[in-house]
C-alpha positions as CSV (number, residue, x, y, z in Angstrom):
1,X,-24.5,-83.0,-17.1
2,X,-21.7,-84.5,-15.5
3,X,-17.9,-85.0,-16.8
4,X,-18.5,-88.6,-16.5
5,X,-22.1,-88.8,-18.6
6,X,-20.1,-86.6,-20.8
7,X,-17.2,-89.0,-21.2
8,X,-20.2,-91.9,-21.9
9,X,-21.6,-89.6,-24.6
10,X,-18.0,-88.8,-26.5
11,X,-16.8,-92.2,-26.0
12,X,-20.2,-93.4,-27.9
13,X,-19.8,-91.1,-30.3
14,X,-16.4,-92.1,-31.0
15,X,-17.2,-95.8,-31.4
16,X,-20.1,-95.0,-33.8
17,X,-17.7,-92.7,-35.7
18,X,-14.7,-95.7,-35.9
19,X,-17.9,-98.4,-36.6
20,X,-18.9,-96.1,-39.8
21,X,-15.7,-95.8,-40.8
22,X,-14.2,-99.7,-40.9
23,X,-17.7,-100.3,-42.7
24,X,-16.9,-97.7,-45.7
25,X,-13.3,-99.0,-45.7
26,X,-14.0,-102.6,-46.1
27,X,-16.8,-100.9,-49.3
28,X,-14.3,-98.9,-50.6
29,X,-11.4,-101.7,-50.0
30,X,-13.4,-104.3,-52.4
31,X,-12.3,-105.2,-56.0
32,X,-14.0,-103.3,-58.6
33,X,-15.4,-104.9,-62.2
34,X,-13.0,-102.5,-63.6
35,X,-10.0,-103.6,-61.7
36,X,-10.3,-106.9,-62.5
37,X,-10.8,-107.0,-65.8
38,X,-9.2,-104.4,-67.7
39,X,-5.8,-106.4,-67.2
40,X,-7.6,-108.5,-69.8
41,X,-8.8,-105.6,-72.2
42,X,-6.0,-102.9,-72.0
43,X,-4.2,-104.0,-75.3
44,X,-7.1,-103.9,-77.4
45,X,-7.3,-100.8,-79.7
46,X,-8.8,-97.3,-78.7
47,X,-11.0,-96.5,-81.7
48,X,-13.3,-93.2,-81.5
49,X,-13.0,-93.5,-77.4
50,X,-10.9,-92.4,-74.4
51,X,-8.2,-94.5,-73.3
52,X,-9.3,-96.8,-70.4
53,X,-8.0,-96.2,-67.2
54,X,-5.3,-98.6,-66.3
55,X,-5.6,-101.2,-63.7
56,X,-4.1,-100.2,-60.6
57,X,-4.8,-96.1,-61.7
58,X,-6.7,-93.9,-59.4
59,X,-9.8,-95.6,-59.8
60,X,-8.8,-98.8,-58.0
61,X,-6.9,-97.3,-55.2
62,X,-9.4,-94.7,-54.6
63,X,-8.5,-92.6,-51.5
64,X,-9.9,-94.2,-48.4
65,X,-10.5,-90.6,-47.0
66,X,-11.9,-90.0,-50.3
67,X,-14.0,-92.9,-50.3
68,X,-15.0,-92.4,-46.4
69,X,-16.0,-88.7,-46.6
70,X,-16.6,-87.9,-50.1
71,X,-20.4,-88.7,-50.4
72,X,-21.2,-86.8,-46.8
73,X,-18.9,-83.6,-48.3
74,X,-21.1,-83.7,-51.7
75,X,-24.5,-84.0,-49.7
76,X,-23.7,-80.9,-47.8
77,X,-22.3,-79.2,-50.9
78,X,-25.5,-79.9,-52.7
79,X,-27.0,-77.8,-49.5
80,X,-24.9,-75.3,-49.7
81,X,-25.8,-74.8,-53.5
82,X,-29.0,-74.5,-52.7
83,X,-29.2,-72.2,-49.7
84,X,-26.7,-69.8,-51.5
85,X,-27.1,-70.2,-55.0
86,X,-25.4,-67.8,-57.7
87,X,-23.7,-70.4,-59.3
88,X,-23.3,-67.9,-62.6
89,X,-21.3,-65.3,-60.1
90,X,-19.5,-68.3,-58.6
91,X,-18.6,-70.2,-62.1
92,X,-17.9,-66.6,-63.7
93,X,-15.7,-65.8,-60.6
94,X,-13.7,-68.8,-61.2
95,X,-13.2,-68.6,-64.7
96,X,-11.3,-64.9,-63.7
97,X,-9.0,-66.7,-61.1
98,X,-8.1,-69.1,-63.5
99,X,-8.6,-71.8,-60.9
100,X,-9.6,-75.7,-62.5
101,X,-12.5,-76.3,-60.4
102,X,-16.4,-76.8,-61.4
103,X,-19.3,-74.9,-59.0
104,X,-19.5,-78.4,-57.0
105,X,-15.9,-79.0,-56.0
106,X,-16.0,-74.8,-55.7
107,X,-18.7,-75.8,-52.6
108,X,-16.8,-78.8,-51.2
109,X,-14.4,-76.5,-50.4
110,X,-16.2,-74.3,-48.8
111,X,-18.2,-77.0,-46.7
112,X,-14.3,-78.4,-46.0
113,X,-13.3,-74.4,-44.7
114,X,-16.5,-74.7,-42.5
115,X,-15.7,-77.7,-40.8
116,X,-12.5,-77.1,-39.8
117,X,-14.0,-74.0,-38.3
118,X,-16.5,-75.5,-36.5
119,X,-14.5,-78.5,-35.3
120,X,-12.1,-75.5,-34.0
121,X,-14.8,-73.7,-31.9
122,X,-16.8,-77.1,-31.3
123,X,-13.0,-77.8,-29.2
124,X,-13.6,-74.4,-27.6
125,X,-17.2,-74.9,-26.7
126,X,-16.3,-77.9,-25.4
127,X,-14.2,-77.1,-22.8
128,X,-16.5,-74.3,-21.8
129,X,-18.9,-76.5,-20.9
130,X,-17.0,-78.9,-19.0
131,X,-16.6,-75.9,-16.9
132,X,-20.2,-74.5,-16.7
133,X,-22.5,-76.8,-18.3
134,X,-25.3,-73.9,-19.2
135,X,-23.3,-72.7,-21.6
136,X,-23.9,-75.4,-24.0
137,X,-26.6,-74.0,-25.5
138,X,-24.3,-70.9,-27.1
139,X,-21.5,-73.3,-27.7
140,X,-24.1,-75.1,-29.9
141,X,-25.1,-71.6,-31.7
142,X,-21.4,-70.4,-31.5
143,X,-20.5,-73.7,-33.3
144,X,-23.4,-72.9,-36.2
145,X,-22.0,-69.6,-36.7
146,X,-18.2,-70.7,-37.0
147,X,-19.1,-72.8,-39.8
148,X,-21.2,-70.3,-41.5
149,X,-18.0,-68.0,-41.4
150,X,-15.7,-70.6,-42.7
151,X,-18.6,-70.6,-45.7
152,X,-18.4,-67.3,-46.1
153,X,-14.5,-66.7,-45.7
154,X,-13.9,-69.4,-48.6
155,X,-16.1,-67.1,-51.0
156,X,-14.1,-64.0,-50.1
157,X,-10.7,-65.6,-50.3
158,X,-12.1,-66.4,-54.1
159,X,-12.9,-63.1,-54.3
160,X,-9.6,-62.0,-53.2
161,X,-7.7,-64.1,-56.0
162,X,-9.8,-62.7,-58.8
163,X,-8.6,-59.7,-57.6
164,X,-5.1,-60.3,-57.2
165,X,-5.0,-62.3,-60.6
166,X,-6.7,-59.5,-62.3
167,X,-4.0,-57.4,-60.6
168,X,-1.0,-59.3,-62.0
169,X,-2.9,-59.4,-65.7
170,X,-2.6,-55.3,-65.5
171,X,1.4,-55.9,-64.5
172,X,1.9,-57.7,-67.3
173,X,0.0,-56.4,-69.7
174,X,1.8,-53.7,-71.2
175,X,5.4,-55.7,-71.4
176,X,2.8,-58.2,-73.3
177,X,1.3,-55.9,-75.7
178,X,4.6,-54.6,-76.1
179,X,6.3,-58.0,-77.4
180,X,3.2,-58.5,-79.3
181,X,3.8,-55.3,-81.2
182,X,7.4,-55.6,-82.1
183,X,6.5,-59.5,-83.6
184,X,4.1,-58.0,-85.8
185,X,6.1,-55.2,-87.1
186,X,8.8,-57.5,-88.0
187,X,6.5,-59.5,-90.2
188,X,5.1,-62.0,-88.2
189,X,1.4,-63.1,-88.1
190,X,-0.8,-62.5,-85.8
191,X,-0.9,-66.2,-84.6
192,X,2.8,-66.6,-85.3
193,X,3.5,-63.3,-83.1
194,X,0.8,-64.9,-80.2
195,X,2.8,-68.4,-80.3
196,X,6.2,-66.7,-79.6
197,X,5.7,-64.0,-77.1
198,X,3.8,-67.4,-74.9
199,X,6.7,-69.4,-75.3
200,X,9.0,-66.6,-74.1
201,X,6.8,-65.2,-71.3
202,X,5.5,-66.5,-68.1
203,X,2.3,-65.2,-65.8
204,X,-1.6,-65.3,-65.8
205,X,-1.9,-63.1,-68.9
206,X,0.3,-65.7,-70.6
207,X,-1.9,-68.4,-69.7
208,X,-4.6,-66.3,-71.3
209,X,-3.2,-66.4,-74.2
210,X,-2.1,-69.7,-74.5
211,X,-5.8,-70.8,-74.1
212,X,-6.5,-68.6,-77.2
213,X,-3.8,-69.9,-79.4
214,X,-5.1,-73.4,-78.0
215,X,-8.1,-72.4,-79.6
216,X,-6.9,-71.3,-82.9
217,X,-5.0,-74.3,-83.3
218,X,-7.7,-76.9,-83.3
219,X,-9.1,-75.0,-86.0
220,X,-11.3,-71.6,-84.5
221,X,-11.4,-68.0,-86.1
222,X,-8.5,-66.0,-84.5
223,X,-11.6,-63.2,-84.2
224,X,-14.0,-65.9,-82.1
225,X,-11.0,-66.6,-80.1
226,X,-10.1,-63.4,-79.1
227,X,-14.0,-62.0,-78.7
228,X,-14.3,-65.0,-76.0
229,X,-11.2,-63.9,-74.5
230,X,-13.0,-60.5,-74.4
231,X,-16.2,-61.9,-73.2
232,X,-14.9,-64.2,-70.7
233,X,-11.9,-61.5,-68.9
234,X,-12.8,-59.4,-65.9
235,X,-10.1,-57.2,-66.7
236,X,-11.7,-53.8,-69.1
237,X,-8.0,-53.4,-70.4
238,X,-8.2,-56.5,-71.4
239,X,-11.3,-57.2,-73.3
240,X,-10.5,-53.9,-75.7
241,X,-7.2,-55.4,-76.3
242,X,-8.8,-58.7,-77.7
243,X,-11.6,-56.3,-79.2
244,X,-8.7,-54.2,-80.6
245,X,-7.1,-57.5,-82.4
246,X,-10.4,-58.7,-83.9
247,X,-10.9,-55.4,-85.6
248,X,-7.0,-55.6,-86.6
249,X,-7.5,-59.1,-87.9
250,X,-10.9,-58.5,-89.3
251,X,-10.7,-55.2,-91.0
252,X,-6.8,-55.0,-91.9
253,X,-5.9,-52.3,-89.9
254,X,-2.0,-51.9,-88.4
255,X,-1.9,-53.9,-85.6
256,X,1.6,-53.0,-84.5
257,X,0.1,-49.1,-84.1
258,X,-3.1,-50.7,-82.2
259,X,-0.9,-53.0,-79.4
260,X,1.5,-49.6,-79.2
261,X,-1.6,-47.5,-78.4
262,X,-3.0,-50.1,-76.2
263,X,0.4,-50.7,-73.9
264,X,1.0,-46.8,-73.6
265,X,-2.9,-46.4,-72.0
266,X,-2.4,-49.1,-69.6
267,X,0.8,-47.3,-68.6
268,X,-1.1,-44.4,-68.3
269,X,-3.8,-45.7,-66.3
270,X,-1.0,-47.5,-63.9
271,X,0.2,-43.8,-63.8
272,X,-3.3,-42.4,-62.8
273,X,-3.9,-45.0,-60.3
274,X,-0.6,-44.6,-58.9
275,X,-1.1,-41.2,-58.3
276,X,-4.6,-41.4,-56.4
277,X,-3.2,-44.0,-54.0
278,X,-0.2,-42.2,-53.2
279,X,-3.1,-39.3,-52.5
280,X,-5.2,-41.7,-50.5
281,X,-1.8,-42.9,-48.3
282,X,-1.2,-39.0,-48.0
283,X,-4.3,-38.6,-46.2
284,X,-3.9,-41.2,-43.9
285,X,0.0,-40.0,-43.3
286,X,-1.8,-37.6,-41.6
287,X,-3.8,-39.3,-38.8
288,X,-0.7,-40.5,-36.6
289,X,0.3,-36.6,-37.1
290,X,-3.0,-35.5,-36.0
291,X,-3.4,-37.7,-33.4
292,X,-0.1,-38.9,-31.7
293,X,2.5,-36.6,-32.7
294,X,0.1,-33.0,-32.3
295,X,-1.5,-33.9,-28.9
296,X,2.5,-35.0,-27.7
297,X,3.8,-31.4,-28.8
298,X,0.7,-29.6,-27.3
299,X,1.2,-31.4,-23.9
300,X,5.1,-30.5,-23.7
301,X,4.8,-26.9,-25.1
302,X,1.8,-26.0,-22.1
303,X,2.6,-28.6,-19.2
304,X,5.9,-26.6,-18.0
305,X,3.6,-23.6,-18.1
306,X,0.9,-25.4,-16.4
307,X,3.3,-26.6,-13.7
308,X,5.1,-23.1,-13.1
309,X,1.4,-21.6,-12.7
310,X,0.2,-23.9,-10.0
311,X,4.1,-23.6,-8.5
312,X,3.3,-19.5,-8.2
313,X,-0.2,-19.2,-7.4
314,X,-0.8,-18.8,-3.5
């Protein structure tokens, strides 16, 4: 094809694309029912119900990019769903990075990461075809396999912050457990103990456990609490801590002793683990040894040697 019956084609393009758009901003632009009459309705009582949503609240001034591509975003969400699946991994692997998102809005956002990497290599294609138009046919398959990456390079950055939460949880843990302990030995429930070390501390495990004394307040079992808290965690440290309270709570047993016990092994363990990576980075101290330094020392210990052979030799 020629640049100019590729300058007809974008150009069309274009004008469809700005076409579709005025026609979903003038939809999304008209008054809704609700918008017009809760003004009316807002000062009647909320009996057994949620509060309506105010006139003038989200609802009425919807985002117009919202309004424009949200349906085409949840279509191909819906197809991503279904070509991947494992929503149980995905929703499980969501709970552990504490992130507020259901499965869908999870694959939005992976359909959003794959656009902006195909629109990045659909730029690139482009201009390698205006140079040598029978190259259009990889662009097109380079283009597929850029979103396909952005797909897949959401669901590892997900996996990278369950890993780096579950990380911080570890840190924290101990100096938790700790405080934990030395509220119950003073004489301070359990619950009592949980509410003050929350209010005092800040990080992931907090948050934890301000979901569990969430829990306990409206009225739950601190041992159901806790054994969710177990069930739920990715963290192993974790889950026999809140297995360690239940039995505690449960069966009367000193808790102080049990959060003491628990704090020191996760010390222990940071211990262990320090001690195999600083094995690991020893090993691999070794390879610019091996491989720069050695061979450099080699070549200036034999080269003068080298040199005042082929100086002597006839």
């Amino acid at each position: 094809m020629t640049p100019g019956l590729w300058g007809a084609l974008l150009g069309a393009v274009a004008a469809g694309g700005l076409l579709l758009t005025a026609s979903r901003i003038r939809l999304v632009r008209r008054p809704q029912l609700a918008s017009r009459v809760l003004p009316y309705v807002r000062d009647l009582p909320q009996v057994g119900r949620v509060p309506a949503v105010r006139a003038g609240a989200s609802s009425a001034h919807t985002s117009v990019a919202a309004g424009v591509f949200g349906p085409p975003l949840r279509a191909a969400a819906d197809g991503v769903e279904r070509v991947l699946g494992g929503t149980t991994s995905v929703r499980r692997r969501l709970e552990r990075a504490g992130l507020d998102l259901s499965v869908h809005d999870f694959r939005v956002e992976q359909v959003v990461w794959g656009l902006v990497s195909l629109v990045a290599t659909a730029a690139y294609g482009m201009l390698r075809t205006l140079h040598d138009p029978d190259k259009a046919l990889s662009s097109a398959v380079l283009c597929l396999c850029a979103f396909a990456l952005g797909v897949v390079a959401r669901d590892n950055h997900l996996t990278g912050q369950v890993t780096r939460r579950e990380r911080a949880i570890l840190l924290e843990f101990p100096t938790v457990a700790e405080l934990l302990a030395l509220a119950v030995a003073a004489g301070e429930s359990p619950v009592a103990a949980l509410d003050r070390v929350v209010r005092r501390s800040r990080g992931e495990l907090s948050r934890e456990l301000e979901r569990v004394l969430a829990a306990v307040r409206t009225g739950e079992p601190v041992g159901v609490a806790f054994d969710r808290l177990a069930a739920t965690t990715g963290v192993p440290l974790v889950a026999r801590f809140a297995d360690g309270i239940v039995v505690a709570v449960e069966r009367g047993t000193p808790l102080a002793d049990v959060l003491h016990a628990q704090a020191a092994d996760v010390r222990e363990a940071g211990r262990r683990q320090l001690i195999e990576t600083a094995a690991r980075r020893e090993v691999l101290m070794m390879v610019p040894v091996v491989f720069l330094v050695l061979p450099v020392t080699v070549l200036f210990a034999f080269y003068p040697g080298v040199v005042g052979l082929s100086l002597t030799t006839p």
